[in-house]
N, C-alpha and C positions, 0 to 999 in steps of 0.2 A: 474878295474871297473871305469866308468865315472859317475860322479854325473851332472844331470841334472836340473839345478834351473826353476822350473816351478810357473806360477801367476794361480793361479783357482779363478772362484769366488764363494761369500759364498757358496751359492747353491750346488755345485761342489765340493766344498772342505768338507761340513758335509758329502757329499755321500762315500767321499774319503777317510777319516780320519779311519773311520773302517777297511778298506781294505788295507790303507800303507804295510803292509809286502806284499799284493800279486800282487802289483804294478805291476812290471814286468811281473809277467803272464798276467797281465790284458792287457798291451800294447803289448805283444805278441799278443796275442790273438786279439787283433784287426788290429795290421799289415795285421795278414793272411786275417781274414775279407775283409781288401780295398785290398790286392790283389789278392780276389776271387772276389769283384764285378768290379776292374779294367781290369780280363780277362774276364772276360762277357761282358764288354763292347768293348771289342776288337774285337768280331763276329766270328760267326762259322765260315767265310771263310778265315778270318786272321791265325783262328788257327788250321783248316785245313790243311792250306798251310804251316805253321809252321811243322807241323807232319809231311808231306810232305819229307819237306825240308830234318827232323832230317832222315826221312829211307832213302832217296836218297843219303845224305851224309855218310851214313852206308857202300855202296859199296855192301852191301849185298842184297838190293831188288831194281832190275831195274824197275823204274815207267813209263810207257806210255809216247813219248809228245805232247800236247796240241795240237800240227798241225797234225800230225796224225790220230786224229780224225776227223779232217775238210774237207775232202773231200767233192769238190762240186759233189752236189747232181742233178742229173736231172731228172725233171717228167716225167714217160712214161705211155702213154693213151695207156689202154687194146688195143687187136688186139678183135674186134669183129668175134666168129667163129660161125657156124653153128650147131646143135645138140643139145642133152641131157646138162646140166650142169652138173659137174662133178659129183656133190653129187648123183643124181640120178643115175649116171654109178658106183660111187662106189658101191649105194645099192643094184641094180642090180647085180654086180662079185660076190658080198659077198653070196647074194643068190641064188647064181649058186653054190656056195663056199661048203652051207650045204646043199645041195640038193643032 
């Protein structure tokens, strides 16, 4: 075990002085603390991608890749037809359907 020589001040040290035997839990317990608001601050897409990383590196689950998805896209203007719209042909079949 390492002994660690620490300065508090008064303030700090009356709050501390009752508590010396549970020291170490107490600095336990605050380690986890800053590195539960140090992964918050990392952001959902850092750790995202992180999870990511860990299945991909598994071999066991193949993930999609990113270019894949990127297909250029091109806009195409309706062909204007003649007639009913469809919805009204549907309603129409259907009540020929229960007739």
């Amino acid at each position: 075990m390492i002994t660690i020589p620490l300065q508090l001040s008064n303030e700090l040290a009356r709050q501390v002085m009752p508590l010396q035997d549970r020291l170490p839990e107490i600095i336990e317990l605050g380690l986890r603390q800053i590195a539960v608001v140090r992964t918050a601050e990392v952001g959902y897409p850092q750790v995202k991608q992180q999870a990511l990383d860990a299945l991909a590196s598994t071999g066991i689950v193949t993930l999609p890749r990113a270019a894949a998805h990127r297909k250029a896209s091109t806009r195409r203007t309706p062909i204007k037809a003649g007639g009913p719209p469809a919805s009204e042909m549907i309603i129409a079949e259907r009540r020929e359907s229960y007739e």
